[in-house]
C-alpha positions in Angstrom: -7.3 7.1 -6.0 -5.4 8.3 -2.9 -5.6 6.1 0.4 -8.1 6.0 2.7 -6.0 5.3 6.2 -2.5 5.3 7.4 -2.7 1.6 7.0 -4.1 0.7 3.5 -1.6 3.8 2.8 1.3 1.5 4.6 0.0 -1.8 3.1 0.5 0.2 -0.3 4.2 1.6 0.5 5.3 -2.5 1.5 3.6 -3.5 -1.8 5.5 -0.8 -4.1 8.8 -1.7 -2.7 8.1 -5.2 -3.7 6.9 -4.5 -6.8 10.6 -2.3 -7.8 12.4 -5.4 -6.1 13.4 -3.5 -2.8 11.9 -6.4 -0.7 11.0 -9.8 -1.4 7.8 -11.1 -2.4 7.7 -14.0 0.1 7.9 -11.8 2.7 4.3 -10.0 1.9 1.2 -10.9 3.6 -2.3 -9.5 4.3 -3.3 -6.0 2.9 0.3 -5.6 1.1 0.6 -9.2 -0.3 -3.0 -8.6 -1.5 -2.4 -5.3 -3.1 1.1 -6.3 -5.2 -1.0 -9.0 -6.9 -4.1 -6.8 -8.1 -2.4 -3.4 -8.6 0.0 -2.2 -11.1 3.0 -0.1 -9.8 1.2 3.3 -11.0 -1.5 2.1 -8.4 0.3 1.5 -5.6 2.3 4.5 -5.9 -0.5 6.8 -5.8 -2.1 5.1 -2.6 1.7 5.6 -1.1 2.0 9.2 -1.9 -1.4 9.8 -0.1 -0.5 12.6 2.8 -1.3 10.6 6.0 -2.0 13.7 8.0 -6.0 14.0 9.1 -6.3 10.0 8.0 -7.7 7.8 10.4 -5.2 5.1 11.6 -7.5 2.3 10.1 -10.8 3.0 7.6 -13.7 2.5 9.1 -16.6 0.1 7.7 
């Protein structure tokens, strides 16, 4: 399921790099810190390969 903004693609990217151990865990919060507990790697890395160009800063509601 690709990402829906720049940001939830972001969020994703942070979570990812946690996840592989290329940034701590402790310094994770909101979106990101949200995503590394409720998605497996696979996950995150296909909302972090989403192409941000045409996406919308933030989704809307």
């Amino acid at each position: 399921m690709p990402a829906k903004s720049k940001a939830q693609q972001q969020a994703a990217g942070i979570a990812l790099a946690a996840k592989k151990g290329e940034k701590k865990v402790s310094e994770l919060k909101g979106a990101s810190k949200s995503m590394y507990e409720s998605m497996n790697e696979k996950q995150l890395r296909e909302f972090a390969d989403t192409e941000t160009k045409g996406k919308p800063k933030h989704k809307s509601d």
